[in-house]
C-alpha positions as CSV (number, residue, x, y, z in Angstrom):
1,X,106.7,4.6,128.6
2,X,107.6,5.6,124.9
3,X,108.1,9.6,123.8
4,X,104.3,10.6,122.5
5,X,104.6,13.4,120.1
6,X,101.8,16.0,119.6
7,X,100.4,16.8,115.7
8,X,99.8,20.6,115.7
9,X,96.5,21.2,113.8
10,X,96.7,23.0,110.4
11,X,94.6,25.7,111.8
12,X,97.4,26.5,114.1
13,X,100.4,26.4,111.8
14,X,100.6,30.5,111.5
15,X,100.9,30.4,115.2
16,X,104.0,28.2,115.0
17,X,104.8,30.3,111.9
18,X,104.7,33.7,114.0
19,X,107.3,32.3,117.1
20,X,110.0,32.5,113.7
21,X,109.1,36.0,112.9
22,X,112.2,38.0,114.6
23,X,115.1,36.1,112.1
24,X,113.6,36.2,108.8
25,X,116.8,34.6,107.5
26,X,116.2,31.4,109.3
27,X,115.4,28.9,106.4
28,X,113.7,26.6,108.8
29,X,111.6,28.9,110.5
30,X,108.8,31.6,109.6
31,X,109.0,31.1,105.5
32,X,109.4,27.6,105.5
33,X,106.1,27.0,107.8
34,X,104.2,30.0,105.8
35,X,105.0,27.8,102.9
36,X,103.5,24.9,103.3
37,X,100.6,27.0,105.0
38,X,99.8,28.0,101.4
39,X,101.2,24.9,99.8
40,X,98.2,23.1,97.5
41,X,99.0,18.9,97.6
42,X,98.5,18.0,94.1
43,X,97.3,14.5,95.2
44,X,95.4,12.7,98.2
45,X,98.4,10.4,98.2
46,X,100.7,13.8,99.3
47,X,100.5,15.0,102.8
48,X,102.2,17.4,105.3
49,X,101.6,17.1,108.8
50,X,103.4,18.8,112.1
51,X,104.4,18.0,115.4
52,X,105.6,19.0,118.4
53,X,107.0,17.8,121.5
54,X,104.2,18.9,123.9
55,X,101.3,21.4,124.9
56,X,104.0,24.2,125.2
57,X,105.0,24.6,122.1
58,X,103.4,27.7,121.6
59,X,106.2,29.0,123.8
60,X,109.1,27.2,122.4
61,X,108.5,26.2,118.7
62,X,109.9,23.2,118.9
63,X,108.9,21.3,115.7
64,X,109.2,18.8,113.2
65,X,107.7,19.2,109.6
66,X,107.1,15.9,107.6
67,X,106.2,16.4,103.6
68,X,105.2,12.9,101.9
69,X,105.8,13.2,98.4
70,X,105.2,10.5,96.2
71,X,108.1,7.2,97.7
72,X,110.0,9.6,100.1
73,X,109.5,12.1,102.2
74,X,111.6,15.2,103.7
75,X,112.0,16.6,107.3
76,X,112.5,20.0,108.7
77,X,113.1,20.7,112.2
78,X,113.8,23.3,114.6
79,X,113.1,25.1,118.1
80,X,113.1,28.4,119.2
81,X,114.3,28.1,122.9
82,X,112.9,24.3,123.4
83,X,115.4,21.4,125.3
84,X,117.2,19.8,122.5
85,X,116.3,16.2,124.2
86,X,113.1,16.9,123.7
87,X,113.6,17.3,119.9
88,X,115.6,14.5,120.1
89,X,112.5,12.4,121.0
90,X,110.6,14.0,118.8
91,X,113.0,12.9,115.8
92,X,113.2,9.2,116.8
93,X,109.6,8.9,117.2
94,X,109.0,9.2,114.1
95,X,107.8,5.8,112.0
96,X,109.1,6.5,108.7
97,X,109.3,3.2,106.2
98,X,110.3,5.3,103.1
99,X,113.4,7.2,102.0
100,X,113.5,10.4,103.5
101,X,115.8,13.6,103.7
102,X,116.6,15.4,106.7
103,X,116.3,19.4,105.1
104,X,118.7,22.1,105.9
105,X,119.6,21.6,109.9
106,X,121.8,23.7,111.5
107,X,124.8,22.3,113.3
108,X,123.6,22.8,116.7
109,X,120.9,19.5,115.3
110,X,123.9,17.2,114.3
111,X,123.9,15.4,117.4
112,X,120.4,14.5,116.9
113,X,120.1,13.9,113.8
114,X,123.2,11.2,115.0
115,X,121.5,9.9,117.5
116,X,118.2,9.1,115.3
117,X,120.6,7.1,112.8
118,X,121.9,5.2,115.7
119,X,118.2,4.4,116.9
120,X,117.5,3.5,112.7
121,X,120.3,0.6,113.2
122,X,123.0,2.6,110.8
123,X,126.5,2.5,111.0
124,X,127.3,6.5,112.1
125,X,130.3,5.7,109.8
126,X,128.3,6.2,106.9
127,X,125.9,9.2,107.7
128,X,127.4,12.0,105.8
129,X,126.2,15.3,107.3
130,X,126.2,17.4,103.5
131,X,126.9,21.3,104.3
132,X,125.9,24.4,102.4
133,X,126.7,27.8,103.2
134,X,123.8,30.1,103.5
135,X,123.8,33.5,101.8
136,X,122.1,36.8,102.5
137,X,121.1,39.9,100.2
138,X,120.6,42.6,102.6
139,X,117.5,44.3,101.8
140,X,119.0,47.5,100.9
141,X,121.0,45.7,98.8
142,X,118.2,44.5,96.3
143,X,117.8,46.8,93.3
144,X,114.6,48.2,92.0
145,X,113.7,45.5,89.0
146,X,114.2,47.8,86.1
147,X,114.9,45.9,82.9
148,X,116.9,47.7,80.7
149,X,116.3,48.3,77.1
150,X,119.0,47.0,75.9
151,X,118.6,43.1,77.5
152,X,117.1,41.5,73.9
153,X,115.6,38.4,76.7
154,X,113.0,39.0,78.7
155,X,113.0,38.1,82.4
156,X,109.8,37.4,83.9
157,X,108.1,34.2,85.7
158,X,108.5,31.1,84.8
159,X,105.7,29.0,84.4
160,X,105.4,25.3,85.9
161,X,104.5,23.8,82.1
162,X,108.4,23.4,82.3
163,X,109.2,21.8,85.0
164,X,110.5,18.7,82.4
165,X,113.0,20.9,81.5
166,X,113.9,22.2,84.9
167,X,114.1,18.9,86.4
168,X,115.3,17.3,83.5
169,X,118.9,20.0,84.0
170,X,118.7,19.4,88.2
171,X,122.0,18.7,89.8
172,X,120.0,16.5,92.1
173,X,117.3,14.7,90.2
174,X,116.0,11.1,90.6
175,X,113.2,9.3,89.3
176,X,110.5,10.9,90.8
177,X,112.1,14.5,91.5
178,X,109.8,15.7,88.7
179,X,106.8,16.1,90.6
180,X,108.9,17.9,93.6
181,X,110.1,20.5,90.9
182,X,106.6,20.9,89.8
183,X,105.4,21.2,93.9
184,X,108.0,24.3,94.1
185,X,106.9,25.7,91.1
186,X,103.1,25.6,91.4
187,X,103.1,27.1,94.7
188,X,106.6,29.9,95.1
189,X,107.4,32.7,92.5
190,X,109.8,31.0,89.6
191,X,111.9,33.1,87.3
192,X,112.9,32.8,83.7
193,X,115.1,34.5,81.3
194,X,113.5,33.8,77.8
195,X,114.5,33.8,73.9
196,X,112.5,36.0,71.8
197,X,110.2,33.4,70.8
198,X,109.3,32.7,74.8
199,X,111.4,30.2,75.5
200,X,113.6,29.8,78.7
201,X,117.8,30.2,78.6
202,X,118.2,30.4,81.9
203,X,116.1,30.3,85.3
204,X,116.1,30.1,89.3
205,X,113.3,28.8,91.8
206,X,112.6,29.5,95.1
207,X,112.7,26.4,97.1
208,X,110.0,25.6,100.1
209,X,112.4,26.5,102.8
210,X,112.3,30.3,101.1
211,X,116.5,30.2,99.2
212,X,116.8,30.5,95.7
213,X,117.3,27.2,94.4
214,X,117.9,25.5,90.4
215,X,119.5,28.8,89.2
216,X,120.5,27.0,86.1
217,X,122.0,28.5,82.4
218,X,121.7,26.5,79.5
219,X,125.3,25.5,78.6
220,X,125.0,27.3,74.9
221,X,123.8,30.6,76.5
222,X,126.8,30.6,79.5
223,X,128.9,33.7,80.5
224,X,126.2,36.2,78.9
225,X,124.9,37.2,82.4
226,X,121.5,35.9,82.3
227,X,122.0,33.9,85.9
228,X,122.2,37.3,87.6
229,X,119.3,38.5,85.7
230,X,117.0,35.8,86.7
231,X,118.7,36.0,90.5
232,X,118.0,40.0,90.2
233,X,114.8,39.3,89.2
234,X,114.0,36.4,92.0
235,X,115.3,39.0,94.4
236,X,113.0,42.0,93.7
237,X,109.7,39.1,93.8
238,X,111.0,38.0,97.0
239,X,111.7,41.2,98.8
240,X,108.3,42.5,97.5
241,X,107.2,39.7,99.9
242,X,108.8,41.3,102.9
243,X,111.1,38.4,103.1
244,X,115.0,37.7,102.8
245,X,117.1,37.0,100.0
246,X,118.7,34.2,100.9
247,X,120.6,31.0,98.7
248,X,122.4,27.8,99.6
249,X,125.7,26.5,97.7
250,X,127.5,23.8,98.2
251,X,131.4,24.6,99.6
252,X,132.5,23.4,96.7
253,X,131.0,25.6,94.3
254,X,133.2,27.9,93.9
255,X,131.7,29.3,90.9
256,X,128.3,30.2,92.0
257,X,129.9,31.6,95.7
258,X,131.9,34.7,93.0
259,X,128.6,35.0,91.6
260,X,126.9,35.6,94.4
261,X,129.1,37.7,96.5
262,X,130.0,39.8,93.3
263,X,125.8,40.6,93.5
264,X,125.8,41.4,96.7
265,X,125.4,38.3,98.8
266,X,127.2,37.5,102.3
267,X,127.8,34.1,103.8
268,X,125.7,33.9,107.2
269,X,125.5,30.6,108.2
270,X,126.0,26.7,107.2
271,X,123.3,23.8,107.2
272,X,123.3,20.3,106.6
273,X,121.5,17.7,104.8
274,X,121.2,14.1,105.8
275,X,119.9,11.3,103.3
276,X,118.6,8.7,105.1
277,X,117.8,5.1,103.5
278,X,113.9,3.0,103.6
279,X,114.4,0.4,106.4
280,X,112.7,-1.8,103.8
């Protein structure tokens, strides 16, 4: 008999939520799930659905998030104290026909993740595990937002009438990231740094799993500080939240790792992110 998985109802998701609450800087735990919570599909085509590997998970939070966006679709996963094997089920009983990512696992979830591109009939040759290093702002670390009087742009939030030119500047875009961008935007705190006639120079978004994500500058306004002023910013919403300050960079950005350890931040942990083809 084939692994049956179990959909948690929506009306139980802050339960799941709440088994996450101890670590707030697990990105796949208590903000990630309180996100989508609150999380407003912009279409009937968009859904998000969880599940679980049995009647227990109440007591060991083992879970998989699914969020169908447009032609692909991206995974989170995780378990307080559950079996692993059991998560493993869980993974390769999913029926996925699109493109999907697998979304910041930790590396104790390699093996599975392994094992579910095995069971998709891939070459394990070619499935490229792609770190980040995870990085923490303590708390008492995160200054009261006091703009000074002599910053001639103003920080504030950053509405989602630009996500164009957000996703249009995206490391990562494709040709339908535009309406993930907007997702983030319409439903987390975004923050801009703006020109005296209201227009953004720089910004950073908050991405579903809770780390700052798209801190961007535009290339004419560089090495004038404004990144850490929309970081500073960011930091201030999000500890007003009573969550973590936490961001995710690549190893080999060197560049934005000085930035943020010269603000404050501390490497804490590394996940991975797994691409994984449509079958089709």
């Amino acid at each position: 008999m084939g692994f049956k998985s179990l959909q948690i109802a929506r009306g139980q998701w802050g339960t799941l939520r709440d088994l996450y609450a101890s670590d707030r800087t697990n990105l796949t735990g208590f903000d990630l799930i309180e996100y989508f919570m609150n999380y407003k599909p912009s279409s009937n085509a968009e859904a998000i659905e969880i599940y679980s590997t049995d009647k227990d998970w109440t007591t060991h939070g083992s879970y998989i998030l699914v969020h169908c966006l447009d032609s692909k679709a991206y995974i989170y996963l995780n378990t307080v104290k559950g079996l692993l094997e059991d998560l493993k089920s869980l993974l390769c009983s999913l029926n996925l026909k699109v493109f999907h990512l697998i979304c910041g696992y930790e590396e104790r979830l390699k093996p599975l993740v392994e094992n579910y591109w095995l069971q998709l009939g891939q070459d394990l040759s070619e499935l490229e595990h792609q770190p980040a290093i995870v990085y923490h702002l303590p708390s008492a670390k995160v200054p009261r937002w006091t703009p000074r009087l002599d910053v001639s742009n103003k920080v504030g939030c950053l509405s989602s009438k630009y996500a164009d030119l957000v996703d249009k500047n995206w490391t990562y875009r494709s040709v339908d990231s535009i309406r993930f961008i907007r997702g983030i935007m319409e439903n987390n705190v975004a923050a801009g740094v703006f020109d005296n006639n209201g227009e953004p120079l720089a910004w950073c978004l908050r991405s579903p799993n809770g780390s700052l994500s798209n801190l961007h500058v535009l290339s004419s306004h560089r090495r004038k500080g404004l990144g850490s002023l929309a970081v500073g910013f960011m930091a201030y919403k999000i500890k007003s939240t009573g969550s973590e300050v936490l961001t995710t960079v690549v190893p080999e950005n060197r560049n934005s790792q000085k930035m943020f350890e010269k603000l404050g931040f501390k490497p804490i942990n590394k996940l991975f992110w797994a691409v994984v083809p449509s079958p089709f």
